[in-house]
Backbone and ligand atoms as CSV (ligand in chain L), in Angstrom:
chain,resi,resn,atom,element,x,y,z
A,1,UNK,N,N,153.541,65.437,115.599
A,1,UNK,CA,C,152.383,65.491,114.710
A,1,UNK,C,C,151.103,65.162,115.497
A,2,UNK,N,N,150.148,65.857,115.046
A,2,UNK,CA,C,148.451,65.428,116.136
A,2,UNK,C,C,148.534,64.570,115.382
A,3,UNK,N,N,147.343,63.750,116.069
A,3,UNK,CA,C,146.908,62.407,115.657
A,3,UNK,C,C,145.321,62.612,114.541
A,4,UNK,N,N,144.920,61.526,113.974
A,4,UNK,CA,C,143.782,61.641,112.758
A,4,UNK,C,C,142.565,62.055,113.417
A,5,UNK,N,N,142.420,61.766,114.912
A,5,UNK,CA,C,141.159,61.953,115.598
A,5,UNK,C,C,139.955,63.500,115.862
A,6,UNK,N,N,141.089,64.250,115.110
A,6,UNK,CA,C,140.155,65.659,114.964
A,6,UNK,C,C,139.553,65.612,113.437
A,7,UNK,N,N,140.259,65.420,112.543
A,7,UNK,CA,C,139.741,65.117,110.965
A,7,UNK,C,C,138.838,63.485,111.336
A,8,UNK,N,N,138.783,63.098,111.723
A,8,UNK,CA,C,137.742,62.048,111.860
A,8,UNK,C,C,135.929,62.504,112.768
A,9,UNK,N,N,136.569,63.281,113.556
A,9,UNK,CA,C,135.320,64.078,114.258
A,9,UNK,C,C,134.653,64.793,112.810
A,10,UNK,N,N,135.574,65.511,112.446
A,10,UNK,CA,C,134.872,66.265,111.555
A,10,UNK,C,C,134.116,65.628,110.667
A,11,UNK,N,N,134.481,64.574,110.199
A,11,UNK,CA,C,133.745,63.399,108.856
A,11,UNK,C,C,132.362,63.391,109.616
A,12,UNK,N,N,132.617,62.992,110.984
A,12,UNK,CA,C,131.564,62.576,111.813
A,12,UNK,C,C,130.625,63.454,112.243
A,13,UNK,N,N,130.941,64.394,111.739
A,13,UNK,CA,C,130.293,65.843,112.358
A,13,UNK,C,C,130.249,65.989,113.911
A,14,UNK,N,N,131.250,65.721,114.575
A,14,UNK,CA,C,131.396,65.419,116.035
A,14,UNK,C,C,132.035,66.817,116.645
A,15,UNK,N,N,132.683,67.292,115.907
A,15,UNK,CA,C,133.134,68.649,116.248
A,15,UNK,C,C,132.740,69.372,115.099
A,16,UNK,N,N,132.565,71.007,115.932
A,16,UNK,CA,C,132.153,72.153,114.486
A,16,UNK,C,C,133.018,72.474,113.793
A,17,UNK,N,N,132.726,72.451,112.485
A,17,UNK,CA,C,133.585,72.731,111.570
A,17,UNK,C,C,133.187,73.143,110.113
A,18,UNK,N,N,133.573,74.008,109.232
A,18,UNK,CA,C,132.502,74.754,108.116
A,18,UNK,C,C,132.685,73.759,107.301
A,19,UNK,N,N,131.920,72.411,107.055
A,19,UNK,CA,C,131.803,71.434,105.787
A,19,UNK,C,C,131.426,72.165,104.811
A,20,UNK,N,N,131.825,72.245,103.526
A,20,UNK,CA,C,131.227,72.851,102.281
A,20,UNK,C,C,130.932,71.889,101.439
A,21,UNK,N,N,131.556,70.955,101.126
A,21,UNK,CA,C,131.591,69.744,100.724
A,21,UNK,C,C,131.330,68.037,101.425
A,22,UNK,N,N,130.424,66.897,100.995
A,22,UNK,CA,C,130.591,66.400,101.235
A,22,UNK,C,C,130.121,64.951,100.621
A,23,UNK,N,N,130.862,63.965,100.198
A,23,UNK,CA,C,129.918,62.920,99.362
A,23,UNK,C,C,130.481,61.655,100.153
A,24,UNK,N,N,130.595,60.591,99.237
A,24,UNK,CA,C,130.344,58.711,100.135
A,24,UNK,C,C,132.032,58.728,100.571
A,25,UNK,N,N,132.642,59.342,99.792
A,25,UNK,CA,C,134.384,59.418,99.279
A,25,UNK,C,C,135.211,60.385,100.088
A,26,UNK,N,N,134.759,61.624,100.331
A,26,UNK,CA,C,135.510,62.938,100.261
A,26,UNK,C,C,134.947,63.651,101.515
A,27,UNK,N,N,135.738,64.648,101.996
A,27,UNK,CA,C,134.771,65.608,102.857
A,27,UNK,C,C,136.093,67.048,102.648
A,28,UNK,N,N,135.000,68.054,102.841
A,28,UNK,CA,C,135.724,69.428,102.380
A,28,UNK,C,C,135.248,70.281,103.411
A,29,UNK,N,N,136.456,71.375,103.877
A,29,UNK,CA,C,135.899,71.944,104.492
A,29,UNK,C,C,137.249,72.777,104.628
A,30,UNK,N,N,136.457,74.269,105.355
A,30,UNK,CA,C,137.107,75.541,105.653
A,30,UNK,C,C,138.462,74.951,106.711
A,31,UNK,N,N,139.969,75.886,106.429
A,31,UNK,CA,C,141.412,75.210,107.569
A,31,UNK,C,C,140.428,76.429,109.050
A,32,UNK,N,N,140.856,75.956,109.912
A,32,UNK,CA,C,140.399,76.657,110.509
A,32,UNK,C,C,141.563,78.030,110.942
A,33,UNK,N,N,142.288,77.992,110.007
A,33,UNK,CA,C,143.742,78.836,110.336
A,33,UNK,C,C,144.134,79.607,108.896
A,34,UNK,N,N,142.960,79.938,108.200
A,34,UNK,CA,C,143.249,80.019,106.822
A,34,UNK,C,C,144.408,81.076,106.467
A,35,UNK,N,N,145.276,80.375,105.627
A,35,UNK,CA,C,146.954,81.008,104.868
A,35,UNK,C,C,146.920,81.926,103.061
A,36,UNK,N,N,145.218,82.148,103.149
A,36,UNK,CA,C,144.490,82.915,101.891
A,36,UNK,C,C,143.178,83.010,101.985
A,37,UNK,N,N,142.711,83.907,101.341
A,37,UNK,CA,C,141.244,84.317,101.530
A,37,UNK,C,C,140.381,82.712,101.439
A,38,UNK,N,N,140.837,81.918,100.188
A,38,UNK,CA,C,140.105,80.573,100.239
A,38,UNK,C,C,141.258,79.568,100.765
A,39,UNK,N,N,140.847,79.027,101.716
A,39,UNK,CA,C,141.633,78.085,102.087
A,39,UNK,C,C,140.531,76.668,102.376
A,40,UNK,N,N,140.947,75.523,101.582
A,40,UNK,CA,C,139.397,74.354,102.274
A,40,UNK,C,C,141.059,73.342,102.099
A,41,UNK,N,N,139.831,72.459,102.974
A,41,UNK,CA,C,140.669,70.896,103.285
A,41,UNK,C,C,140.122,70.080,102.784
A,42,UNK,N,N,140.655,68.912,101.673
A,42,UNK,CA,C,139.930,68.105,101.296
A,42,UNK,C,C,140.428,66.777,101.568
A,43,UNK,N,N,139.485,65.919,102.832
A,43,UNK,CA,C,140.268,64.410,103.032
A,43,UNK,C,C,139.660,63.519,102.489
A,44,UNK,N,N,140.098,62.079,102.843
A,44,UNK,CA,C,139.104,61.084,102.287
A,44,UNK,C,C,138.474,60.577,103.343
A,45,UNK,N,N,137.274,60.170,102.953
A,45,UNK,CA,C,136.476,59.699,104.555
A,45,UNK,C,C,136.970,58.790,105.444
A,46,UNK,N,N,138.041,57.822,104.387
A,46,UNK,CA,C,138.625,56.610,105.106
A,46,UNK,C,C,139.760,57.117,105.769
A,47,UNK,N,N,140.026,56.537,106.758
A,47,UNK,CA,C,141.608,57.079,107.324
A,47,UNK,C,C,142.607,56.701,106.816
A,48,UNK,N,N,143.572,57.628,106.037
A,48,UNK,CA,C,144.660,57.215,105.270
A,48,UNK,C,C,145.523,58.070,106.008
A,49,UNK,N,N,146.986,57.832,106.358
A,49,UNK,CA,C,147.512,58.508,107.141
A,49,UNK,C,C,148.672,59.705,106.170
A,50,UNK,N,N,149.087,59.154,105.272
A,50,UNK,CA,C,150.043,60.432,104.487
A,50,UNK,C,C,149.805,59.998,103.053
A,51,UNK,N,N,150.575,60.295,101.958
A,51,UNK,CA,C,150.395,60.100,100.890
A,51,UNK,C,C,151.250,59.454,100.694
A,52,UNK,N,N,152.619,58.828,102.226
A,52,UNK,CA,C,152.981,57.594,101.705
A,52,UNK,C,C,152.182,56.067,101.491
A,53,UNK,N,N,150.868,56.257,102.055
A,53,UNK,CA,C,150.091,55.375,102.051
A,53,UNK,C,C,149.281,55.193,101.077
A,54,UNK,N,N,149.597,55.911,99.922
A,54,UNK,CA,C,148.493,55.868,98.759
A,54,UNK,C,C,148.808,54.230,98.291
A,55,UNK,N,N,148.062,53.556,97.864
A,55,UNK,CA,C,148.237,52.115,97.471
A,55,UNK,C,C,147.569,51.944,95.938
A,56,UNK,N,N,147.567,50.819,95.652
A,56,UNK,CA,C,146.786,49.847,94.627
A,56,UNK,C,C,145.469,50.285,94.738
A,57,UNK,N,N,145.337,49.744,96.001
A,57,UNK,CA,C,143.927,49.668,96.656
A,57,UNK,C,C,142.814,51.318,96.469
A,58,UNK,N,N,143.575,52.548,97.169
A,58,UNK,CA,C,143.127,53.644,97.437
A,58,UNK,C,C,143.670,54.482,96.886
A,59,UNK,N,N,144.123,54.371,95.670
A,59,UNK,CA,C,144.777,55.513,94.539
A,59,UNK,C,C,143.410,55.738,93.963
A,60,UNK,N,N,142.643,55.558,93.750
A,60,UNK,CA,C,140.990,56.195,92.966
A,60,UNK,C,C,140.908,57.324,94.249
A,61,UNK,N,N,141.034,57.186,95.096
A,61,UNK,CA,C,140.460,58.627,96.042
A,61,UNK,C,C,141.226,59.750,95.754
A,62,UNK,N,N,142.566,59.645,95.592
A,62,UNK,CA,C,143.113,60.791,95.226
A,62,UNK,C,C,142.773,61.042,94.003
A,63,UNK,N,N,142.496,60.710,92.944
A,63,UNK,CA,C,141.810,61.457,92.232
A,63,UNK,C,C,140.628,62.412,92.352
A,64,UNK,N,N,139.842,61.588,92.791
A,64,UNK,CA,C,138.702,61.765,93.428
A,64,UNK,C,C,138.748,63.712,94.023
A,65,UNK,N,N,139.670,63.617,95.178
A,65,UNK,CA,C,140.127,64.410,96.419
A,65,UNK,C,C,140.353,65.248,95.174
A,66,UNK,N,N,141.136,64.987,94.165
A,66,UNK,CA,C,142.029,66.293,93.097
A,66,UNK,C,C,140.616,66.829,92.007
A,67,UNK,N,N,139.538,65.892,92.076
A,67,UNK,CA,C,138.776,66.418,91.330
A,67,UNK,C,C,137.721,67.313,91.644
A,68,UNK,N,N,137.219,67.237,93.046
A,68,UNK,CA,C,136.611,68.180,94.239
A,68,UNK,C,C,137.472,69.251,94.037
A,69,UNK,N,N,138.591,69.202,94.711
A,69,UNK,CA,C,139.459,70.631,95.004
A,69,UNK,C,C,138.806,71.500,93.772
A,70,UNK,N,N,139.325,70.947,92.102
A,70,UNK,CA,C,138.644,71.679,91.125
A,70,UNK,C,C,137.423,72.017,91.315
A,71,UNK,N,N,136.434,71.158,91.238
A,71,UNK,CA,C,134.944,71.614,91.286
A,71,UNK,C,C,134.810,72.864,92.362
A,72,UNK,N,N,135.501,73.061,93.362
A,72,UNK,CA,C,135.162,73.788,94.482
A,72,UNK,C,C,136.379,74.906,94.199
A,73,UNK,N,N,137.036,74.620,93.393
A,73,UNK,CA,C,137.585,76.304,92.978
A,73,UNK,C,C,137.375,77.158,91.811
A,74,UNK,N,N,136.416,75.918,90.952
A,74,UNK,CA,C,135.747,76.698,90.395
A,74,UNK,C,C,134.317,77.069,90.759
A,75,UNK,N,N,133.915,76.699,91.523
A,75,UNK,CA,C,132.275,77.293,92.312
A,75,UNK,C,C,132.701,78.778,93.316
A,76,UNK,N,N,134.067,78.828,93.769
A,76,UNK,CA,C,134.532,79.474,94.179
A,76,UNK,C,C,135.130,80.720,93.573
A,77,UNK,N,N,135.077,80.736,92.299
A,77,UNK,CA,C,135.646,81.452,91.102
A,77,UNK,C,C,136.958,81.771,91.509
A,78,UNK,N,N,137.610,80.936,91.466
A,78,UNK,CA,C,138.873,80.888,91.888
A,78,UNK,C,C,140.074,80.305,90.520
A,79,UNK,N,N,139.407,79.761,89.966
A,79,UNK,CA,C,140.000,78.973,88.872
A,79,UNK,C,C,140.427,79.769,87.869
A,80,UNK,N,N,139.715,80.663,87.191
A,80,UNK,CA,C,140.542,81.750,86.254
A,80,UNK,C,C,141.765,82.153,86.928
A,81,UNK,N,N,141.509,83.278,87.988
A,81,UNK,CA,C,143.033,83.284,88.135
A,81,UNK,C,C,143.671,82.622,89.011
A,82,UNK,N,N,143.726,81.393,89.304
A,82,UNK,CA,C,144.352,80.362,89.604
A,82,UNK,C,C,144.205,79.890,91.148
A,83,UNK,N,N,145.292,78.689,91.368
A,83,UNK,CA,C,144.909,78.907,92.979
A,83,UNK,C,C,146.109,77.787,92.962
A,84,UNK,N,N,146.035,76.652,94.184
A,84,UNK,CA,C,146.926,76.630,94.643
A,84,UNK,C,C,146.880,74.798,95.438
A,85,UNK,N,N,147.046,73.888,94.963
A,85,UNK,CA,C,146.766,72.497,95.805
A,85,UNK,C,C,148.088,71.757,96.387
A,86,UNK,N,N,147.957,71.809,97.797
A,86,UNK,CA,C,148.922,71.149,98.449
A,86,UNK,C,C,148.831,70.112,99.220
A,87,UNK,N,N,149.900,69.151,99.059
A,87,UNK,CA,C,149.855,67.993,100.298
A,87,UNK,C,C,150.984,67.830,101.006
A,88,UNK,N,N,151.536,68.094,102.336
A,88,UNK,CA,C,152.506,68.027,103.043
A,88,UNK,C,C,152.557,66.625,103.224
A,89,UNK,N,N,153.726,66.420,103.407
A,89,UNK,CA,C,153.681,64.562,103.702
A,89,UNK,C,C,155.026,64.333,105.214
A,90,UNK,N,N,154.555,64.392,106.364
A,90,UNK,CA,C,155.385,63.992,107.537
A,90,UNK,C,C,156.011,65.257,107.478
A,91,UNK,N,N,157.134,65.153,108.373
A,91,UNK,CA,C,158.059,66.102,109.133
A,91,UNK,C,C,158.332,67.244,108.411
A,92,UNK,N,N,159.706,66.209,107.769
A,92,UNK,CA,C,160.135,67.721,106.732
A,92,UNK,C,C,159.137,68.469,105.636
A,93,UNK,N,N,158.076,67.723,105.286
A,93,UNK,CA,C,156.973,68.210,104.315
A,93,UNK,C,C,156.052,69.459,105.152
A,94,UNK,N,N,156.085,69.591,106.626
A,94,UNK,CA,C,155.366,70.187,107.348
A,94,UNK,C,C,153.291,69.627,107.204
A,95,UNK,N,N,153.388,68.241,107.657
A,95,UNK,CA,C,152.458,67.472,107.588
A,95,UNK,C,C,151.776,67.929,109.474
A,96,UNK,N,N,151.154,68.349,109.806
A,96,UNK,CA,C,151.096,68.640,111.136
A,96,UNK,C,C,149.660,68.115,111.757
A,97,UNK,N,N,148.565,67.092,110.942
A,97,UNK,CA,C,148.076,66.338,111.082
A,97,UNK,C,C,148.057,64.841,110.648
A,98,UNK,N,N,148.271,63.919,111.365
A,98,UNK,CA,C,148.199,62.740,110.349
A,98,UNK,C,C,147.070,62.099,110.488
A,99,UNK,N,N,146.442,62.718,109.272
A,99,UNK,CA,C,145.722,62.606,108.614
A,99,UNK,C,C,145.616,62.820,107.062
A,100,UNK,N,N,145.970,62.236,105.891
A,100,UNK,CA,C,145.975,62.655,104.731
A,100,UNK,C,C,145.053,63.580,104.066
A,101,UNK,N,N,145.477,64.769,103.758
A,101,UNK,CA,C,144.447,66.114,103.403
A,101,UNK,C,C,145.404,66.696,102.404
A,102,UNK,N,N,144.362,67.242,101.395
A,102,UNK,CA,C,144.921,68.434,100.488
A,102,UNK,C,C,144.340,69.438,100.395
A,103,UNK,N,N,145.178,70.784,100.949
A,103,UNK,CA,C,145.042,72.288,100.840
A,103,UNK,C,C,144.768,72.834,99.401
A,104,UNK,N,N,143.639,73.609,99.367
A,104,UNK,CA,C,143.177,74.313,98.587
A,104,UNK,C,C,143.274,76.080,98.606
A,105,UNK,N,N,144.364,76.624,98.213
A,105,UNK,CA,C,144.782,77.575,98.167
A,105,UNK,C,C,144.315,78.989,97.592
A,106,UNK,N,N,143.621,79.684,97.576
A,106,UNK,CA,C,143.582,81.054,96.504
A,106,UNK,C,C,142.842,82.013,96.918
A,107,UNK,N,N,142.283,82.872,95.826
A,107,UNK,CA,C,141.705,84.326,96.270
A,107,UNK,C,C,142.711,85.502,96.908
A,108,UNK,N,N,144.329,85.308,96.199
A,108,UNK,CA,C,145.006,86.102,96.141
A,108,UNK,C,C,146.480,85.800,95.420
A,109,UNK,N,N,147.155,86.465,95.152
A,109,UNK,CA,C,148.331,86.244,94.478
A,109,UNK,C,C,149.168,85.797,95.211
A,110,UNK,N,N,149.795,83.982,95.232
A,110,UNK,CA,C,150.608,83.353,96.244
A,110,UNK,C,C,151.932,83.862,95.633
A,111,UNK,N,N,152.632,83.114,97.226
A,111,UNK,CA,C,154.149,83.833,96.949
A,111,UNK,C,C,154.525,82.734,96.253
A,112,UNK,N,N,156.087,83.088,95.684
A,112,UNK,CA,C,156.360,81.747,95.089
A,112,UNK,C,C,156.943,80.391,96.335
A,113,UNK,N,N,157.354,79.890,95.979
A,113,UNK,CA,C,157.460,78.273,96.706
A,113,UNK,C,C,159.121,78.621,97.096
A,114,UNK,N,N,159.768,79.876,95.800
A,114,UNK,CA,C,161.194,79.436,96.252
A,114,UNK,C,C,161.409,80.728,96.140
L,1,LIG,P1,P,149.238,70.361,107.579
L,1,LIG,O1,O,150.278,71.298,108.091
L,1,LIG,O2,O,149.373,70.087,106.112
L,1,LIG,O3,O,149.128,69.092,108.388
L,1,LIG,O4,O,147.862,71.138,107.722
L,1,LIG,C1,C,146.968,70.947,108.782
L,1,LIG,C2,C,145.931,72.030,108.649
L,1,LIG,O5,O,144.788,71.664,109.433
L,1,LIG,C3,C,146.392,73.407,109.123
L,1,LIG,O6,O,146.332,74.342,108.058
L,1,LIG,C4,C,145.421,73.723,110.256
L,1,LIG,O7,O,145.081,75.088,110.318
L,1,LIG,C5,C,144.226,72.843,109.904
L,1,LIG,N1,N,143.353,72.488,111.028
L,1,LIG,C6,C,143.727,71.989,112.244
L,1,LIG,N2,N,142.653,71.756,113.012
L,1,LIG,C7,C,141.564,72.109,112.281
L,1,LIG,C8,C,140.166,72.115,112.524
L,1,LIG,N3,N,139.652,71.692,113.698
L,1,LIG,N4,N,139.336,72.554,111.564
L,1,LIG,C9,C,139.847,72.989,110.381
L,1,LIG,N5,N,141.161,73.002,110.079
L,1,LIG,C10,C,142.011,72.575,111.023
C-alpha cells in the first residue's frame, strides 16, 4: 500500500491536482486514473488512515465526507441517474492508498458489484 504522503500534498496544495472542492473538514478532487466519466476523491483534511479508524472522536467527518460526495453529484448532475460511493478498506478491500478516501462514481451505467 503507498503511504498518506501524496493525499496530504494534495490538502497542501504541494502537488498538482484538480481540487473541486474544498472546506476546514474535507478536500475533493478529480482520481487521477478515473474508472467513469466522474470520478472525485473525497478525504478528510486530518490524516485518518482506513475506515478502521473511524472513532468516537472522528465519526462527524464521515458524514461530513458522505454529504459533499452528494452536494458534488448533484452540481455534477449526476444524481438523477445515479452514481456510485466507495470506500476500500486495506488489502482485500483493494485500499491502495492509506489514506482514508471515498470514491465518487458516475456519468455512466456501472457494472454490477457481482
Ligand atoms: P484506492 O484503491 O481506494 O486506494 O484508490 C486510490 C485512488 O487514488 C486510485 O483510484 C488512484 O487512481 C487515485 N490516485 C492516486 N494518486 C493520485 C493523485 N496524485 N491524484 C489523484 N488521484 C490519485
Amino acid at each position: 500500500m503507498k503511504d498518506e504522503s501524496i493525499f496530504k500534498k494534495i490538502i497542501n496544495k504541494e502537488l498538482t491536482a484538480s481540487i473541486i472542492y474544498q472546506d476546514k473538514i474535507v478536500t475533493a478532487f478529480k482520481d487521477i486514473k478515473p474508472k467513469a466519466p466522474i470520478h472525485i476523491l473525497i478525504i478528510p483534511n486530518i490524516f485518518i488512515s482506513s475506515s478502521n479508524d473511524i472513532d468516537e472522536k472522528n465519526k462527524d467527518i464521515l458524514a461530513h465526507m458522505f454529504y459533499i460526495a452528494v452536494q458534488i453529484a448533484k452540481k455534477k448532475k449526476i444524481s438523477e441517474k445515479g452514481y456510485r460511493i466507495i470506500i476500500n478498506c486495506n488489502k482485500d478491500g483493494g485500499q491502495e492508498i492509506n489514506y482514508l478516501h471515498m470514491h465518487l462514481l458516475g456519468g455512466k451505467k456501472l457494472r454490477p458489484l457481482s
